[in-house]
BADO-328383 format. One line per field, with one value per residue (C-alpha): residue in three letters; chain; x, y negated, z negated. Coordinates in steps of 0.5 Angstrom, whole numbers, plus 500, padded with zeros to 3 digits. Layout:
N
baro ala ...;
roba A ...;
X X ...;
Y Y ...;
Z Z ...;
REM end
This chain:
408
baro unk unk unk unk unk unk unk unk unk unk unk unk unk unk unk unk unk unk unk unk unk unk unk unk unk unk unk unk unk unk unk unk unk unk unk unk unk unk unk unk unk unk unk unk unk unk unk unk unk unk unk unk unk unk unk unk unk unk unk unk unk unk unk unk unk unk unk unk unk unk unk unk unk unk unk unk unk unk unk unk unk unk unk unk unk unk unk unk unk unk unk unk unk unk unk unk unk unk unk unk unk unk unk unk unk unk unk unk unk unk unk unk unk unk unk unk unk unk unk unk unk unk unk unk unk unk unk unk unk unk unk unk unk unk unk unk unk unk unk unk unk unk unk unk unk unk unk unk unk unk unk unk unk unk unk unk unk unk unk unk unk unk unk unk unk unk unk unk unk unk unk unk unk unk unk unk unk unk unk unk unk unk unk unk unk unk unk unk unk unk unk unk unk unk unk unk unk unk unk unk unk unk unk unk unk unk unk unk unk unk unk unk unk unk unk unk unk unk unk unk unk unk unk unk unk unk unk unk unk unk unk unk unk unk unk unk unk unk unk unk unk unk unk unk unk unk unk unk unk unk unk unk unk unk unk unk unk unk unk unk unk unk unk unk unk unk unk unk unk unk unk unk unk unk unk unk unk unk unk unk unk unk unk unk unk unk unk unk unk unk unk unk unk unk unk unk unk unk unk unk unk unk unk unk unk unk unk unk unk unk unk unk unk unk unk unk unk unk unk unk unk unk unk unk unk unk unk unk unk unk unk unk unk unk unk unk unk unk unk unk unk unk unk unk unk unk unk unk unk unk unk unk unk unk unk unk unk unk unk unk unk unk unk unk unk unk unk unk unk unk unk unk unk unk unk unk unk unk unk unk unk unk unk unk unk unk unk unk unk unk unk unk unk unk unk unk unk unk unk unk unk unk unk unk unk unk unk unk;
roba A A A A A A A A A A A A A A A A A A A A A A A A A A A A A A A A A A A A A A A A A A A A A A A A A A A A A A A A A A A A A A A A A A A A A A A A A A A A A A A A A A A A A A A A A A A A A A A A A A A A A A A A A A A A A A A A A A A A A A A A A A A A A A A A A A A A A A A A A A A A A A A A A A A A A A A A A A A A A A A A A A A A A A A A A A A A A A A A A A A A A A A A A A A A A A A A A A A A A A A A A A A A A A A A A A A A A A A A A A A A A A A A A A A A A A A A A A A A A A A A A A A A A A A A A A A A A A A A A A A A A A A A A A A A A A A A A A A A A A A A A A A A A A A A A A A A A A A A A A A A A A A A A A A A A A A A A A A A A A A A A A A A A A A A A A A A A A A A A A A A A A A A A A A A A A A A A A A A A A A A A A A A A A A A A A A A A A A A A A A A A A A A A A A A A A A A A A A A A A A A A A A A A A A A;
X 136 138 144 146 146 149 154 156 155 161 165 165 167 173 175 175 178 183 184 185 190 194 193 195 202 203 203 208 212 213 214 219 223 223 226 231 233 239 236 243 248 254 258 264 263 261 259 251 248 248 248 253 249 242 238 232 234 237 235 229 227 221 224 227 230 229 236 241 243 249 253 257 256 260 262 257 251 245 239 233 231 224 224 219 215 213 215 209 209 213 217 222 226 233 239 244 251 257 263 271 273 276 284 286 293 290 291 292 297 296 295 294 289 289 283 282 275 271 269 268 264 258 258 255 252 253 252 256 257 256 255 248 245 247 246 247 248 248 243 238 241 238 245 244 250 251 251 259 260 262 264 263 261 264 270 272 273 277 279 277 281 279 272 274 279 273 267 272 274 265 261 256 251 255 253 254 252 253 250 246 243 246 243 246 243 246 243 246 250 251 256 257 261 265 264 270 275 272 272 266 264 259 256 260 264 266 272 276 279 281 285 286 288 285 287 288 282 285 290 290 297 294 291 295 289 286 280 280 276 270 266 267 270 264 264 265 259 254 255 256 260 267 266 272 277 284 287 294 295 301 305 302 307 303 303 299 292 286 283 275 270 262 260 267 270 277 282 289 292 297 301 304 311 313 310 312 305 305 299 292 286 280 274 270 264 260 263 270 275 278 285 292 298 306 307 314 308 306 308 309 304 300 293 287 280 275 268 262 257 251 259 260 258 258 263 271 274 280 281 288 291 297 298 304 312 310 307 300 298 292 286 281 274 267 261 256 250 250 244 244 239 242 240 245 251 256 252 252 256 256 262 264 272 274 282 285 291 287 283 288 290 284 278 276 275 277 278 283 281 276 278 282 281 276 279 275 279 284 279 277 270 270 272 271 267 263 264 258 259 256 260 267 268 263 262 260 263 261 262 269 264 261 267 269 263 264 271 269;
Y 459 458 462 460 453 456 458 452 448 452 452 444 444 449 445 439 441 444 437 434 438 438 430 431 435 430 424 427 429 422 419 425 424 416 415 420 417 411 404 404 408 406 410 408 405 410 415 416 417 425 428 434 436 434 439 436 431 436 439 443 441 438 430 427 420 416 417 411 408 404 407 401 397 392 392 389 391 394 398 400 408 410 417 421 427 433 428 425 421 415 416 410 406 405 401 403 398 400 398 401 408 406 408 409 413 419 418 423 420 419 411 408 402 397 393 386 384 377 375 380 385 385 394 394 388 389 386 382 382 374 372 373 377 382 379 380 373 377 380 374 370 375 377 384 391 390 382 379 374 368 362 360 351 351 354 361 366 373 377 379 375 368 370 371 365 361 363 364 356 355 354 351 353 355 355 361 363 371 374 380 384 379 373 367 367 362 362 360 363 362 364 367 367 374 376 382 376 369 369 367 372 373 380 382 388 387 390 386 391 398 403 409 414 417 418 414 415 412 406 401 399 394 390 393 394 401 405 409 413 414 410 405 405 403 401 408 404 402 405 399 396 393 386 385 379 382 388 392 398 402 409 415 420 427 431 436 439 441 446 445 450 450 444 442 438 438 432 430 428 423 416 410 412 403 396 395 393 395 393 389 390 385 390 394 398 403 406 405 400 396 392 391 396 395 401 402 406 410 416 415 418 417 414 418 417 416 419 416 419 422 426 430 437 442 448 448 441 440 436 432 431 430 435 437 433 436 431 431 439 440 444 447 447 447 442 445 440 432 427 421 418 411 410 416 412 416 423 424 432 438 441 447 449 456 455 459 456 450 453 457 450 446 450 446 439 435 428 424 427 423 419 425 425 429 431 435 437 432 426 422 425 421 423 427 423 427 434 439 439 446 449 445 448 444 436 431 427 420 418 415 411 408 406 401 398 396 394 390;
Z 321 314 313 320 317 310 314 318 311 308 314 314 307 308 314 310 304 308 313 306 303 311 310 302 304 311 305 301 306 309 303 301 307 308 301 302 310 309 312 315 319 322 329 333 339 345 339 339 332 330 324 322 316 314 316 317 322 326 333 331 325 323 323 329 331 337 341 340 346 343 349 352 347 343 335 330 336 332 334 330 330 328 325 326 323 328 333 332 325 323 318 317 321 320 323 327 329 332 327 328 326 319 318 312 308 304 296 291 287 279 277 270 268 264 264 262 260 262 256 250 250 245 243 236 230 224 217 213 205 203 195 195 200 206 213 220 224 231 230 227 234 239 240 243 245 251 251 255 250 256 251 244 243 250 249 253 249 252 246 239 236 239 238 231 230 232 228 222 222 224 218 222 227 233 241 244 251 254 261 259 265 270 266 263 256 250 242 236 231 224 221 214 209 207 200 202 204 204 212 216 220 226 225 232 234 241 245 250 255 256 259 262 268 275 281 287 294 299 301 306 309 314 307 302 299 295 292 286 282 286 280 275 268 264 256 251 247 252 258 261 266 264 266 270 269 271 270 272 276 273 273 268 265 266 258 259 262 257 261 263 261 260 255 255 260 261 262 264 258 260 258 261 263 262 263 270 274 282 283 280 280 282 283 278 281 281 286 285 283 288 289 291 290 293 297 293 289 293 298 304 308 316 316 316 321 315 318 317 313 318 320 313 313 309 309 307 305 301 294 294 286 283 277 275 277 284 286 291 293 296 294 297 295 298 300 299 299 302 300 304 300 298 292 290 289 287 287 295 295 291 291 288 287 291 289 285 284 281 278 274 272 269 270 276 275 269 267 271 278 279 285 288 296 300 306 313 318 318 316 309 308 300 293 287 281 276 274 271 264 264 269 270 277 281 281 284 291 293 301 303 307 300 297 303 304 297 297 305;
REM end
């Protein structure tokens, strides 16, 4: 009987090691496909929620979804989905609601921006040289880069030289409040005297605006409203976004193209072509900026259906960007991979550039397309945001679908 029960021992223990790496796998999976499954979806009335494109919720595959029965029902209707592992295990739940199918003209033009700051922002601290001593009064006052400097004694400051003007006349401790990570914050600064000049002074490099060229996505003609970019314009210094307190929308002149290649991204070289201003802005985001335009800038073009996210598929696309005196082309490209995971703002598609004509132009994709149209079979999928720095010829492509639930 001994080696029989010998026997049944170690199959036990195989058995058991085996259930627990199946359970060890099962865990990771869950935990794998929930945190890349959207908590909401959206479809058109008499539409039921499909996915062109993530293979894993497709028929067949080990996730599925409880079928939707929207049908018939009204706009702003919702109902929770339950996902499932192997049909079985619950995975997540997500939303779905049924909204209008989204209309919107195509962009593709070059715009140019004139930013304008909230405040001033804070992208270094340094030292000032007084008669005795070398002292940075920023940094002694907690004041660090990053910091949006909102008022100084209560006064509203907006750019260098009326942050500069009011710590040059202040010989005592001045109040100063900021936001940092979203935070209202206020310290005093002492300012010093400079041994260079004999001005009193903060310790501060700030900067006040910012300018720059992209490409318009998508245009609203019910609204007049627009999209651009596909991300928003972040400080050089910090990395962060710009606090936007107003800014200009005007016409580029296109002087050349730097060409793309590996380590070495490319870019549209280009120049304001006047001071005329046909349009403003009113929203820098993560996924884009966002505001009004006259319709004189643009071409007259028909509305396009934007699809939905769970819509977009991989395969054959086409890119919509102005590089030369001839206006808008299009290009054609390929998306070669989608990632619905909501955390991936502006990062939902992998697209690589097939054109040659493109391609024997920039090299791929350069600075200055981001925002350039993504159209399939007719329709507005997304836009061009970030190009790999190793290979100039793929990039990023962030979903239509993000960029007007910001701008909503």
């Amino acid at each position: 009987m001994k080696p029989f029960l010998g026997t049944l021992r170690g199959a036990i223990r195989k058995a058991a090691v085996s259930a627990a790496i199946l359970s060890f796998l099962l865990f990771t999976a869950v935990g794998w496909y929930a945190d890349r499954i959207p908590q909401q979806f959206y479809v058109t009335p008499g539409e039921e929620l499909r996915f062109s494109s993530m293979e894993v919720l497709q028929s067949g595959a080990p996730i599925s979804y409880d079928q939707t029965s929207l049908a018939g029902k009204s706009i702003g209707s919702t109902q929770t989905v339950t996902v499932r592992l192997f049909g079985v295990i619950p995975v997540t739940q997500t939303h779905v609601s049924v909204s209008d199918r989204k209309y919107v003209c195509a962009g593709g033009m070059l715009f140019g921006i004139k930013l304008f700051t909230e405040g001033v922002m804070v992208i270094d601290t340094g030292s000032v040289e007084t008669e005795n001593e070398t002292i940075s009064p920023a940094e002694e006052a907690g004041i660090q880069k990053g910091d949006i400097i909102l008022s100084v004694n209560g006064q509203s400051v907006s750019s260098n030289e009326a942050l500069a003007a009011i710590l040059a006349q202040s010989t005592t401790p001045v109040s100063i409040s900021f936001r940092r990570d979203e935070k209202l914050c206020r310290t005093f600064l002492t300012p010093v005297k400079s041994q260079l000049d004999g001005r009193y002074k903060g310790g501060l490099w700030v900067r006040d605006s910012t300018a720059g060229l992209g490409t318009i996505t998508y245009y609203d003609a019910q609204n007049g409203t627009f999209g651009g970019l596909g991300h928003g314009i972040s400080d050089s210094d910090t990395g962060q976004l710009m606090p936007l307190s107003n800014g200009q929308i005007c016409r580029v002149r296109l002087n050349g193209i730097v060409k793309g290649q590996a380590g070495a991204p490319g870019e549209l070289s280009g120049s304001f072509a006047s001071d005329e201003v046909y349009g403003s802005l009113y929203q820098n985001t993560e996924t884009g900026v966002f505001g009004e335009l006259n319709e004189e800038f643009l071409t007259v073009q028909d509305s396009v259906p934007v699809l939905n996210k769970q819509e977009v598929k991989t395969g054959d696309a086409i890119i919509r960007c102005t590089l030369d005196d001839g206006g808008i082309k299009e290009y054609e490209i390929q998306i070669e991979k989608i990632d619905l995971n909501e955390k991936a703002l502006t990062k939902n598609m992998v697209i690589s550039v097939t054109d040659p004509e493109l391609l024997d132009k920039t090299g791929g994709i350069v600075q200055g397309m981001s925002g350039s149209p993504i159209l399939q079979d007719g329709k507005l999928v997304g836009a061009v945001t970030h190009v790999f720095v190793d290979n100039p010829t793929k990039g990023y492509g962030i979903f239509a679908e993000n960029m007007l639930k910001t701008a909503a």
